[in-house]
DRENLUM-121125 format. One record per residue (C-alpha): residue in three letters; x, y, z; residue number from 1. Coordinates in steps of 0.05 Angstrom, whole numbers, always signed. Layout:
N
<site><r>ALA</r><px>X</px><py>Y</py><pz>Z</pz><k>NUM</k></site>
...
This chain:
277
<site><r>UNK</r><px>+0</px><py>+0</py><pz>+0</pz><k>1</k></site>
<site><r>UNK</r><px>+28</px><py>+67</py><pz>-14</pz><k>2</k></site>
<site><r>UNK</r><px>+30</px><py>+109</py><pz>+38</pz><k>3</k></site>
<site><r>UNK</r><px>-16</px><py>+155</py><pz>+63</pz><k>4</k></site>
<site><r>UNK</r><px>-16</px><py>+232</py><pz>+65</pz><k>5</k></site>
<site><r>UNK</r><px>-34</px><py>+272</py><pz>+124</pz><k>6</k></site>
<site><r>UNK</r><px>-82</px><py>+313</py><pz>+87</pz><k>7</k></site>
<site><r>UNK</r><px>-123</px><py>+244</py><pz>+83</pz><k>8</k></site>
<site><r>UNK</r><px>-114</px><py>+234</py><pz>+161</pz><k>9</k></site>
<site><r>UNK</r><px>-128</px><py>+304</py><pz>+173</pz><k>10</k></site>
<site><r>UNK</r><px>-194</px><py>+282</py><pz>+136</pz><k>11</k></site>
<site><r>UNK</r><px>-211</px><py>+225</py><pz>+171</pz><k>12</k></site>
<site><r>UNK</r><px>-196</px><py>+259</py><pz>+242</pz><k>13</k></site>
<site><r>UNK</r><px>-241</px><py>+312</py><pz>+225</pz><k>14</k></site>
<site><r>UNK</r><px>-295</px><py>+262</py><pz>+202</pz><k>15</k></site>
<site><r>UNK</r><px>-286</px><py>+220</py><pz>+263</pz><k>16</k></site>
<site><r>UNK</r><px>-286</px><py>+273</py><pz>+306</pz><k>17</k></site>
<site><r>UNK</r><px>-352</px><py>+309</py><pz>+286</pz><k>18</k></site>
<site><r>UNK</r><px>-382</px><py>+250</py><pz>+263</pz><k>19</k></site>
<site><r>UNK</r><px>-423</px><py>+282</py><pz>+218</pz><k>20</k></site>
<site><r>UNK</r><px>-397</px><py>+302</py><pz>+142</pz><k>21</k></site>
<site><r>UNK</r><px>-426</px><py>+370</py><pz>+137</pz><k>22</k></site>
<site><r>UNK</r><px>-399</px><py>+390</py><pz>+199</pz><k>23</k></site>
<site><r>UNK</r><px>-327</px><py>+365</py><pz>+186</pz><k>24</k></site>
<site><r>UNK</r><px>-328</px><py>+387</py><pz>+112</pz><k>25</k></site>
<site><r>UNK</r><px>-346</px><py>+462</py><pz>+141</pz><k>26</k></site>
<site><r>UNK</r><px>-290</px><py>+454</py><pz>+192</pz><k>27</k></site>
<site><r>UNK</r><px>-245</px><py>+435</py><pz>+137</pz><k>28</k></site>
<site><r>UNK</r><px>-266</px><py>+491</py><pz>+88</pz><k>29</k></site>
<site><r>UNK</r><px>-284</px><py>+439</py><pz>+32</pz><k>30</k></site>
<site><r>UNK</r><px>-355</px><py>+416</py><pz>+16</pz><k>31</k></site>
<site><r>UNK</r><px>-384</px><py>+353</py><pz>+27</pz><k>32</k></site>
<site><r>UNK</r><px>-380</px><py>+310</py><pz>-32</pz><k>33</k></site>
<site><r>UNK</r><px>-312</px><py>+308</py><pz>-41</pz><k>34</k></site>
<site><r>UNK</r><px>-297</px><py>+297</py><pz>+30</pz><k>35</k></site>
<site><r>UNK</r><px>-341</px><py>+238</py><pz>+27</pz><k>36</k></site>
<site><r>UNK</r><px>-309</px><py>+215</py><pz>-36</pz><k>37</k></site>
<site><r>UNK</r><px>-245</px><py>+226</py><pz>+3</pz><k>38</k></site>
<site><r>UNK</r><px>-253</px><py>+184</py><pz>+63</pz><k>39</k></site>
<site><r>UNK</r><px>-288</px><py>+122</py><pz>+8</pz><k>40</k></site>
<site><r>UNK</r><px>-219</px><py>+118</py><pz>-23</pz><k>41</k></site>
<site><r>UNK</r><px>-188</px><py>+120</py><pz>+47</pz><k>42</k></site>
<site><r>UNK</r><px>-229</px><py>+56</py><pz>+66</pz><k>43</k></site>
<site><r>UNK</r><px>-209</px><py>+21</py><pz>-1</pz><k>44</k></site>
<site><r>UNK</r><px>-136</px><py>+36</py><pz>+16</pz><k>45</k></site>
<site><r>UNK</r><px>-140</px><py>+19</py><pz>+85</pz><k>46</k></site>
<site><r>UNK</r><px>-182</px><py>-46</py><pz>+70</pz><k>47</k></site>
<site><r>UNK</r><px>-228</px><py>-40</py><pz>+128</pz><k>48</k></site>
<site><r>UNK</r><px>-288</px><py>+0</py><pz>+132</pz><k>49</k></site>
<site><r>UNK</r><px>-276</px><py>+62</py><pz>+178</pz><k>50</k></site>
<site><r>UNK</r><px>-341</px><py>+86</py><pz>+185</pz><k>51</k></site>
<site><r>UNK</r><px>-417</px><py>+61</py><pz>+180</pz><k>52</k></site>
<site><r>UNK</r><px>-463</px><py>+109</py><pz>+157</pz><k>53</k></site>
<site><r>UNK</r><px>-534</px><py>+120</py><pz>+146</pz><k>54</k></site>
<site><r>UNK</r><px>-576</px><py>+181</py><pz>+110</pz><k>55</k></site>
<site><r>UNK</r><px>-590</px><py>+203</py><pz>+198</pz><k>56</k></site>
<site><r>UNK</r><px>-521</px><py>+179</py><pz>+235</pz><k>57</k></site>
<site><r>UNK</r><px>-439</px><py>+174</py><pz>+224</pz><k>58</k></site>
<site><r>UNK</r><px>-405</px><py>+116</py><pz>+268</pz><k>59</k></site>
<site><r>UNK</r><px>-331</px><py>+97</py><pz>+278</pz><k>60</k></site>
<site><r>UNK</r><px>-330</px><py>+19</py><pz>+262</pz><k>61</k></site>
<site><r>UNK</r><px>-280</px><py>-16</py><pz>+304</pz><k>62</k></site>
<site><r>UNK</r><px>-232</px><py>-3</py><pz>+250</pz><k>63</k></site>
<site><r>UNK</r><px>-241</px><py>+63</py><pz>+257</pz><k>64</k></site>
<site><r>UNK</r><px>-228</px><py>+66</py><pz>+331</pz><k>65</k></site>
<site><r>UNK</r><px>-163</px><py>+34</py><pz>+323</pz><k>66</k></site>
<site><r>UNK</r><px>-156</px><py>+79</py><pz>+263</pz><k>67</k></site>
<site><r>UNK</r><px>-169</px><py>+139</py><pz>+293</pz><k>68</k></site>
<site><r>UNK</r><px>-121</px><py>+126</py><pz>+352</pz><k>69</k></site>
<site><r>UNK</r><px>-61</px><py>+112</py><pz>+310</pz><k>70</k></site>
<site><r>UNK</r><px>-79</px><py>+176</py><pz>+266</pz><k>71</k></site>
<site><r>UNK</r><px>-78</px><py>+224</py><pz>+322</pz><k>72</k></site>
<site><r>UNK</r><px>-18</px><py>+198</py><pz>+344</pz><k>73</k></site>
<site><r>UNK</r><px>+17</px><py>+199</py><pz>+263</pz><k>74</k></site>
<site><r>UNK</r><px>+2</px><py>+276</py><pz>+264</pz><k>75</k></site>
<site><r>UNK</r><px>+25</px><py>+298</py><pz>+331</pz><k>76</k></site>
<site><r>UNK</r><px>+92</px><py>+259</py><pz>+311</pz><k>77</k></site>
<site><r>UNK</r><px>+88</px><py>+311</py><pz>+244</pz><k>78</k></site>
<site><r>UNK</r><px>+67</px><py>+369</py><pz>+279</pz><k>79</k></site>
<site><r>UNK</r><px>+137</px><py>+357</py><pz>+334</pz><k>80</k></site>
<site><r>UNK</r><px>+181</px><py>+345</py><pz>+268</pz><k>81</k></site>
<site><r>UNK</r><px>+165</px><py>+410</py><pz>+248</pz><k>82</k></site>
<site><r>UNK</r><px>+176</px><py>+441</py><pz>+323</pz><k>83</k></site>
<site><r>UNK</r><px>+240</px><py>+407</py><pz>+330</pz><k>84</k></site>
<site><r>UNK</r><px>+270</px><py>+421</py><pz>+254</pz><k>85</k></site>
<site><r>UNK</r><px>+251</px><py>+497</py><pz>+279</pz><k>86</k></site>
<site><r>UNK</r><px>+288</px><py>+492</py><pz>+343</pz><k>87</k></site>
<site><r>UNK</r><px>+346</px><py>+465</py><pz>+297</pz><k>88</k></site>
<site><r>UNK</r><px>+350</px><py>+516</py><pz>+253</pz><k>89</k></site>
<site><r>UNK</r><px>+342</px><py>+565</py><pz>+314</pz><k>90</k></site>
<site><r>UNK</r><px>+397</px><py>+526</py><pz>+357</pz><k>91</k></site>
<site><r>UNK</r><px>+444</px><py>+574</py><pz>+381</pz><k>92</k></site>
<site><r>UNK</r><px>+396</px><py>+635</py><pz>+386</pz><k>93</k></site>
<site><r>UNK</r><px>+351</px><py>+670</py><pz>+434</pz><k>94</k></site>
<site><r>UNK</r><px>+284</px><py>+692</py><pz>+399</pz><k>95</k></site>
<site><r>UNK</r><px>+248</px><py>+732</py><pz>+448</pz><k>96</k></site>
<site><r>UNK</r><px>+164</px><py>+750</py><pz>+449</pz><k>97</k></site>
<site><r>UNK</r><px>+150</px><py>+822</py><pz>+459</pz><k>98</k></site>
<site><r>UNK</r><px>+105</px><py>+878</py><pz>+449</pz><k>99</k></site>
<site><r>UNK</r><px>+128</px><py>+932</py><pz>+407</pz><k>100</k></site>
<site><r>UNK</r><px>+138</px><py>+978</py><pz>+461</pz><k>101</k></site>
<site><r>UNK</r><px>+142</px><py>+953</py><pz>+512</pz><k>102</k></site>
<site><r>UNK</r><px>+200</px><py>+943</py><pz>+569</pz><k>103</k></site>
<site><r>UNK</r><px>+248</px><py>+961</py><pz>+501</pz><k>104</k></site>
<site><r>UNK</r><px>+298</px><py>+989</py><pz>+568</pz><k>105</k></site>
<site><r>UNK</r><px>+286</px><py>+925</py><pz>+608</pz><k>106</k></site>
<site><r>UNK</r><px>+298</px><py>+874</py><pz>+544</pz><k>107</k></site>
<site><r>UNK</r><px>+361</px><py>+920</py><pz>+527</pz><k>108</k></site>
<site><r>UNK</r><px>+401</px><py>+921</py><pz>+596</pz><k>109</k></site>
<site><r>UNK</r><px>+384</px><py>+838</py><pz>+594</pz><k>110</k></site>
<site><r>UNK</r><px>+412</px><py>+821</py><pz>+535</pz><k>111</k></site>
<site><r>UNK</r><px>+473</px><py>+865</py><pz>+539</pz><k>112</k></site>
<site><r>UNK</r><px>+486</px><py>+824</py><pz>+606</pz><k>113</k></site>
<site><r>UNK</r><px>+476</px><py>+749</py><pz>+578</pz><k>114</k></site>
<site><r>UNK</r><px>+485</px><py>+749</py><pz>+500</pz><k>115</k></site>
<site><r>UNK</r><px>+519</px><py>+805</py><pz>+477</pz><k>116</k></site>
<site><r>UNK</r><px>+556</px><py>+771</py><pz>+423</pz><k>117</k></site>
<site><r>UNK</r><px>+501</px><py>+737</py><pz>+404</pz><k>118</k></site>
<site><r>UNK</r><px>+434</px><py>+738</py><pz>+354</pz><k>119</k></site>
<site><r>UNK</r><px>+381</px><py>+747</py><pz>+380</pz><k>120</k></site>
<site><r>UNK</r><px>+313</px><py>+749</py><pz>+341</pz><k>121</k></site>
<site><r>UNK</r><px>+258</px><py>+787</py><pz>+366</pz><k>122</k></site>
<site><r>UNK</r><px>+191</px><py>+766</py><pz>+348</pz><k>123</k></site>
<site><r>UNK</r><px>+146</px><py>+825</py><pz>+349</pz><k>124</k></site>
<site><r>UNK</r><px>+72</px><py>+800</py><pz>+370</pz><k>125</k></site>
<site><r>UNK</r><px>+10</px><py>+837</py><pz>+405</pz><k>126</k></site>
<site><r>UNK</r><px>+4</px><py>+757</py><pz>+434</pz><k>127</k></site>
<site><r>UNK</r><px>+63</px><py>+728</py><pz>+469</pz><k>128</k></site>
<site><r>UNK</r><px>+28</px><py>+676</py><pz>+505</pz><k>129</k></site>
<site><r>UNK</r><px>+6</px><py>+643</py><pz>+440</pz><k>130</k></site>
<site><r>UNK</r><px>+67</px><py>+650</py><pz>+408</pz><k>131</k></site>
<site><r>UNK</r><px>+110</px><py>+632</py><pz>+467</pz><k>132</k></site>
<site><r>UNK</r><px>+52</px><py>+562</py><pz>+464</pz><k>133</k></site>
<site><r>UNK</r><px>+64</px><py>+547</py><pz>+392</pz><k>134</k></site>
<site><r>UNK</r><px>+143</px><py>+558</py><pz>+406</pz><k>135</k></site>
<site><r>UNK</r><px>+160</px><py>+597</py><pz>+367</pz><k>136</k></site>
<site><r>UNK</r><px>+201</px><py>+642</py><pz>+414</pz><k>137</k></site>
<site><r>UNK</r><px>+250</px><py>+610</py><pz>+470</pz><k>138</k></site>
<site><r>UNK</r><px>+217</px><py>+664</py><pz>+526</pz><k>139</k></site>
<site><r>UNK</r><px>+173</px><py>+722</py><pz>+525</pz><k>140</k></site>
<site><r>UNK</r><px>+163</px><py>+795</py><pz>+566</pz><k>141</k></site>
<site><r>UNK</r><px>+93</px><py>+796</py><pz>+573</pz><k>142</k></site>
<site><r>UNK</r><px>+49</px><py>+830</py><pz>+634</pz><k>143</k></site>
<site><r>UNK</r><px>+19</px><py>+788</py><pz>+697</pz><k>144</k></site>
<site><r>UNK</r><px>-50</px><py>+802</py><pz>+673</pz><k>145</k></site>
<site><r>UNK</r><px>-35</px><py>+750</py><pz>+618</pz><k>146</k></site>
<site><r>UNK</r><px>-71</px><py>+683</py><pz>+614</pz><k>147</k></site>
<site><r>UNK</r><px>-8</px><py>+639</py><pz>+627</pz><k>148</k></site>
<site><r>UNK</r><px>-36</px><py>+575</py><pz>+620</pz><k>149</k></site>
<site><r>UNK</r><px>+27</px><py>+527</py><pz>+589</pz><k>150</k></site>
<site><r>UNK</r><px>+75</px><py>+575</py><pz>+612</pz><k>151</k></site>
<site><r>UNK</r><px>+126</px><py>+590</py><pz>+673</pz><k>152</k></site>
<site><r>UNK</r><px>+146</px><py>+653</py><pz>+688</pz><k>153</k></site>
<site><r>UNK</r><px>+179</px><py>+706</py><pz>+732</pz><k>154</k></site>
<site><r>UNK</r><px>+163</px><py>+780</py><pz>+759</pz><k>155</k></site>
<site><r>UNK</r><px>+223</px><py>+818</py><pz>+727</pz><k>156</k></site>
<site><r>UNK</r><px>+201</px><py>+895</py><pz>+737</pz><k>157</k></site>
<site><r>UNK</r><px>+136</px><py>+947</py><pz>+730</pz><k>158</k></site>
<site><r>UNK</r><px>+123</px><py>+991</py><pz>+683</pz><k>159</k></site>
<site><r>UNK</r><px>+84</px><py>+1060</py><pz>+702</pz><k>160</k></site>
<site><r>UNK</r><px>+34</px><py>+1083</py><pz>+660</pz><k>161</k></site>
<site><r>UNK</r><px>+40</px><py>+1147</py><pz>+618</pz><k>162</k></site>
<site><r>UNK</r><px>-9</px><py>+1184</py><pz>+581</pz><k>163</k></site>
<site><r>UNK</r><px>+12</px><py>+1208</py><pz>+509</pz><k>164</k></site>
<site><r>UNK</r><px>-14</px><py>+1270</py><pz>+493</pz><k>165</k></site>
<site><r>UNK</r><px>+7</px><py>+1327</py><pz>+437</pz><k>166</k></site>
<site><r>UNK</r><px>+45</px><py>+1383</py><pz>+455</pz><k>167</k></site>
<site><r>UNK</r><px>+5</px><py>+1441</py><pz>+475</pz><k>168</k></site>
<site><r>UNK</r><px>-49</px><py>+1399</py><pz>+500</pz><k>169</k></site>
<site><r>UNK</r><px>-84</px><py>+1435</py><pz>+559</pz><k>170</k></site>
<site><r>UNK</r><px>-59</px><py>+1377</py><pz>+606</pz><k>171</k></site>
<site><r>UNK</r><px>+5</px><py>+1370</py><pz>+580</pz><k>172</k></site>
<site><r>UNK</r><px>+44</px><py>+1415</py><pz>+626</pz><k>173</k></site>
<site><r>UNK</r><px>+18</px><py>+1371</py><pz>+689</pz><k>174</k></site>
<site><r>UNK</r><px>+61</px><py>+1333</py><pz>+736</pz><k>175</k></site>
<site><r>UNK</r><px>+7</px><py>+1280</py><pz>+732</pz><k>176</k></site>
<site><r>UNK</r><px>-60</px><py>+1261</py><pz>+708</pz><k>177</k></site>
<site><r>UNK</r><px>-119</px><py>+1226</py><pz>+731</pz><k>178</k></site>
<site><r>UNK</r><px>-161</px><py>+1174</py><pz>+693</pz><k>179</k></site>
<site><r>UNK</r><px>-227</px><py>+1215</py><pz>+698</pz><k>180</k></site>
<site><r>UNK</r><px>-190</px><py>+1270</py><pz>+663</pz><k>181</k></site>
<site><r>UNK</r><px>-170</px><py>+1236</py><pz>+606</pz><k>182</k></site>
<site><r>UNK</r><px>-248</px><py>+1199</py><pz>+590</pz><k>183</k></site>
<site><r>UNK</r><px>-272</px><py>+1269</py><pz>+586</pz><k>184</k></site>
<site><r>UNK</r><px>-219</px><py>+1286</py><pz>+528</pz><k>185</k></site>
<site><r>UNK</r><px>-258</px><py>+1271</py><pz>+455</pz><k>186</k></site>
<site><r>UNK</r><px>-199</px><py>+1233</py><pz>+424</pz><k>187</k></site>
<site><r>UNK</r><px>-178</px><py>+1190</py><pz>+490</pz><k>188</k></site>
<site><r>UNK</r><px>-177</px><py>+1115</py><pz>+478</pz><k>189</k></site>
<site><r>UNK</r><px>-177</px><py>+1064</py><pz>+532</pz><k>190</k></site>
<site><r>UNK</r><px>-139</px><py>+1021</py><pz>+491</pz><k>191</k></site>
<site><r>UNK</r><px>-90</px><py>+1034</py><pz>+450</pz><k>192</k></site>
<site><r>UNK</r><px>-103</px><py>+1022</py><pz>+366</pz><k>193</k></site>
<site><r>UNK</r><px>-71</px><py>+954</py><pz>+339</pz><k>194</k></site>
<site><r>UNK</r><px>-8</px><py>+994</py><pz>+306</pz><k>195</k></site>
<site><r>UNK</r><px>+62</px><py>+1007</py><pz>+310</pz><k>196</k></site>
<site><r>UNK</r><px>+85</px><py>+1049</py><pz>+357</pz><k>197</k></site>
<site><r>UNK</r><px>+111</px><py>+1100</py><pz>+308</pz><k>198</k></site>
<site><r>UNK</r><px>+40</px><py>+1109</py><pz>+286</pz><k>199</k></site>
<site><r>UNK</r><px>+14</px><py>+1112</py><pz>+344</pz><k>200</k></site>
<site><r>UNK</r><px>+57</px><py>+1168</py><pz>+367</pz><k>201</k></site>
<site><r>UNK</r><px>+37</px><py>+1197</py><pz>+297</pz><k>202</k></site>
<site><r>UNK</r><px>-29</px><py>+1202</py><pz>+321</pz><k>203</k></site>
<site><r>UNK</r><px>-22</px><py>+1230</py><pz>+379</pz><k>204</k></site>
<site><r>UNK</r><px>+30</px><py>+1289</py><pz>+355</pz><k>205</k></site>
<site><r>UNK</r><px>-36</px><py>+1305</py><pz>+296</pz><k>206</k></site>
<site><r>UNK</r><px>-85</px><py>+1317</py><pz>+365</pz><k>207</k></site>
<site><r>UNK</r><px>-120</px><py>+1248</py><pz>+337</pz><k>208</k></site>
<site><r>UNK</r><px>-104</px><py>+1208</py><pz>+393</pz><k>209</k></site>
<site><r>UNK</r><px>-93</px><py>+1204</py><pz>+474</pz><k>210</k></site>
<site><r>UNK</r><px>-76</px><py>+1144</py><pz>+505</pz><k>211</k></site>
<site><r>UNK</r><px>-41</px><py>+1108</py><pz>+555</pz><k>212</k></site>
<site><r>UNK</r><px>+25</px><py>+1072</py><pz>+547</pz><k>213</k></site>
<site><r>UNK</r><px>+79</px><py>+1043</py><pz>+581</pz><k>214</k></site>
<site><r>UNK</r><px>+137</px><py>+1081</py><pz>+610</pz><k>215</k></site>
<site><r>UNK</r><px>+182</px><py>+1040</py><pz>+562</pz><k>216</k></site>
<site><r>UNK</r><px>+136</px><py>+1062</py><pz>+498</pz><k>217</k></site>
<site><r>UNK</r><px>+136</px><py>+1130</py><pz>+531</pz><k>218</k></site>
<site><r>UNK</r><px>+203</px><py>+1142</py><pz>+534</pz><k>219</k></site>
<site><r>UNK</r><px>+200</px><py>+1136</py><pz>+452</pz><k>220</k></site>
<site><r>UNK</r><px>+147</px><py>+1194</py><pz>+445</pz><k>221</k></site>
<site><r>UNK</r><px>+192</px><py>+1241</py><pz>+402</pz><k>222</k></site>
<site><r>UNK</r><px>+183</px><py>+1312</py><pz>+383</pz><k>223</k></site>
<site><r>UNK</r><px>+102</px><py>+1338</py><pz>+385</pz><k>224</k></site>
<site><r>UNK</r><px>+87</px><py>+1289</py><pz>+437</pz><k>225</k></site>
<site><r>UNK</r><px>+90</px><py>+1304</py><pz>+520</pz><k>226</k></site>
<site><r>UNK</r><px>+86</px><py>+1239</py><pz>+574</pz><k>227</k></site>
<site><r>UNK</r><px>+53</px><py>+1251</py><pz>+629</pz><k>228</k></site>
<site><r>UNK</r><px>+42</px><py>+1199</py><pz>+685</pz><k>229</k></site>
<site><r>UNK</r><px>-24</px><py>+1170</py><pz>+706</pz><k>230</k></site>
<site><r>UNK</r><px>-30</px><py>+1183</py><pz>+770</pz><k>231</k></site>
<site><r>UNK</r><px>-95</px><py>+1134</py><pz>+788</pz><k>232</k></site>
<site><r>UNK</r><px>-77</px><py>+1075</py><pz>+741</pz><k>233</k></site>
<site><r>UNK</r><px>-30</px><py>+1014</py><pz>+774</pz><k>234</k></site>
<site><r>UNK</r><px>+35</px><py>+1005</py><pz>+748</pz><k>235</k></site>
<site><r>UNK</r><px>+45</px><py>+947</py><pz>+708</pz><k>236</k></site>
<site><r>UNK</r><px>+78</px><py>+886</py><pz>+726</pz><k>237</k></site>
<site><r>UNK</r><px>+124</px><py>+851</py><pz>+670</pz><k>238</k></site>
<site><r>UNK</r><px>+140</px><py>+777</py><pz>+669</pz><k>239</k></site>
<site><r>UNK</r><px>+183</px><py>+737</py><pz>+634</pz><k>240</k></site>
<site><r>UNK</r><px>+150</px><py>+675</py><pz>+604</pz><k>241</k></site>
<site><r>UNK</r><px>+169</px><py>+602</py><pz>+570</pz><k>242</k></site>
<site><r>UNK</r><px>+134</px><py>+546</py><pz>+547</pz><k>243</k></site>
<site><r>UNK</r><px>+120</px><py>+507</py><pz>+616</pz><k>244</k></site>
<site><r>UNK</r><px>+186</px><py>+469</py><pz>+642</pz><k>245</k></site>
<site><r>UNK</r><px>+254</px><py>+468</py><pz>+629</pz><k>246</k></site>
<site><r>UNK</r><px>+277</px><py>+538</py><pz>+584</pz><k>247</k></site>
<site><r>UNK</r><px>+319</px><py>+538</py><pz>+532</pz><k>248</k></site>
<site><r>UNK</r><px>+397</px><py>+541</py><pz>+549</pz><k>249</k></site>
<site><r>UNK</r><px>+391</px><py>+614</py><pz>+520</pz><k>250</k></site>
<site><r>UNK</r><px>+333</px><py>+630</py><pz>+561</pz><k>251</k></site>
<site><r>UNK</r><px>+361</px><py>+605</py><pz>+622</pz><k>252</k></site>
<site><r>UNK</r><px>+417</px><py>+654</py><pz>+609</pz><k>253</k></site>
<site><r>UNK</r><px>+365</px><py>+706</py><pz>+603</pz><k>254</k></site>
<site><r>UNK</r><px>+328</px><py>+682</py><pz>+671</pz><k>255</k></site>
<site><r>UNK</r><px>+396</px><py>+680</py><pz>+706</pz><k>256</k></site>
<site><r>UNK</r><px>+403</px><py>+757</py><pz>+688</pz><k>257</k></site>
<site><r>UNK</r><px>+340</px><py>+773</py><pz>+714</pz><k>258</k></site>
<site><r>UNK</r><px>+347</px><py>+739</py><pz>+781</pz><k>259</k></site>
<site><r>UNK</r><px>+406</px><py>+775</py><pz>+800</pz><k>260</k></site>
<site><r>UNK</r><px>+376</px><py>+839</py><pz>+804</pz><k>261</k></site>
<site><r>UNK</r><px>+370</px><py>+911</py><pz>+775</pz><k>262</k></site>
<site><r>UNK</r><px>+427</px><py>+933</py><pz>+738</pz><k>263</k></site>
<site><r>UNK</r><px>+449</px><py>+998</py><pz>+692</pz><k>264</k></site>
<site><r>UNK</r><px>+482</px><py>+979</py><pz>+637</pz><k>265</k></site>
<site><r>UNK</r><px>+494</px><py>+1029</py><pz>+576</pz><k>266</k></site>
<site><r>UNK</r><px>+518</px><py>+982</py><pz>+518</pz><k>267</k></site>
<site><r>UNK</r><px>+490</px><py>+974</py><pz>+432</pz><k>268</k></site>
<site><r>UNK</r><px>+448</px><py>+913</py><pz>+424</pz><k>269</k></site>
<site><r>UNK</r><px>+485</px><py>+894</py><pz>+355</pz><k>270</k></site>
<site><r>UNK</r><px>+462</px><py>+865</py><pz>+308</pz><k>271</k></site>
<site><r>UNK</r><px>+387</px><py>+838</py><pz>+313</pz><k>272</k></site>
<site><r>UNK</r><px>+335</px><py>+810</py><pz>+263</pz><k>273</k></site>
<site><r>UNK</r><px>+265</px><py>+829</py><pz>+273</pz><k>274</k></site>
<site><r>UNK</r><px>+208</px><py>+778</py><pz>+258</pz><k>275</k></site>
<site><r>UNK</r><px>+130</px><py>+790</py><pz>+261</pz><k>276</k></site>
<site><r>UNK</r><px>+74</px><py>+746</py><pz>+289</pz><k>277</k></site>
């Protein structure tokens, strides 16, 4: 018998698992004639009927049981090739999950003290915990308010929060704001658009935007923008995350740096590539 493709098993799973063909074929994004034609010449390979079906029901024969078992199992075994031909490619570097934005000042005095001569990627995403789950980054700075189921993690520093507003804005010349001021401001957002932080600071320097940001994100306001700190808002709490148990040799490096404690250290990153997620 030749062998089989996962595309097929990805059919039959789905099948299997819905137990009903319209159901699977939606979940697969095909329709359902072809999947049924599909699964047919799966049986006739196989040589054992996998299913028995009616015009009103969809059952797993004993075949299928046994089939479905050993399936599951065939693409979990694909889906870790893939993981570990990634971690691989990636031996020998640190690719961190981060906001764009944030803790920039916290990542930078890390780094310089762990791996300063060498790559590290840093994989932009407004989702660290997924991408940190998926692993496809060795750690992640992310805050505690993050679901971080699947993950271990560590309280590295806070962040206070800053309120971006354009130069020459009434409240711009404050030592400090309060939330209640800002909600009655017409271009105040709770939460800040899904952009880079370039734009964003764009935004605010045309009098489109207020909105609060990290002290990290505010330190990067630029000309036509004032930060001015929030005085009723917490300060945020950054972790640093990884897929649960053991890190990554590079990660523990990282860990180890943020154990020992606060340090200044004024010193170039190097070299970097940037990634998106």
């Amino acid at each position: 018998m030749d062998r089989l493709e996962t595309r097929e098993l990805g059919y039959f799973v789905a099948v299997a698992q819905e137990l009903h063909f319209g159901h699977a074929a939606e979940r697969l994004g095909i329709s359902p004639p072809p999947l049924s034609r599909a699964i047919t010449r799966l049986e006739r390979r196989v040589g054992a009927p996998l299913f028995d079906r009616t015009s009103r029901s969809v059952a797993l024969t004993a075949a299928g049981e046994a089939f479905l078992a050993e399936s599951l199992k065939a693409l979990d075994a694909v889906d870790n090739a893939v993981v570990q031909a990634r971690r691989a490619h990636r031996s020998g570097r640190l690719r961190i999950a981060t906001h764009p934005g944030t803790g920039s000042g916290l990542l930078r005095e890390l780094i310089t003290r762990t791996t300063p001569d060498h790559p590290v990627d840093l994989v932009f995403t407004r989702d660290q915990a997924a991408v940190l789950r998926a692993r496809d980054a060795d750690i992640g700075l992310l805050c505690a308010t993050t679901d971080l189921h699947g993950l271990d993690s560590v309280e590295v520093g806070v962040e206070r929060p800053f309120a971006l507003l354009p130069s020459g804005h009434r409240l711009a010349d404050r030592p400090a704001v309060e939330l209640s001021e800002l909600d009655k401001e017409p271009n105040y957002q709770a939460e800040a658009p899904v952009t880079a932080l370039d734009e964003l600071v764009d935004l605010v320097s045309l009098d489109q935007l207020v909105v609060v940001v990290g002290e990290s994100a505010a330190r990067r306001a630029g000309d036509g923008v004032i930060a001015v700190p929030v005085a009723d808002l917490p300060d945020t709490v950054l972790l640093l995350a990884w897929p649960s148990g053991p890190p990554s040799p590079q990660a523990s490096a990282l860990l180890r740096a943020a154990r020992s404690g606060p340090a200044v250290i004024h010193a170039d990153l190097g070299v970097m590539s940037v990634s998106e997620s």
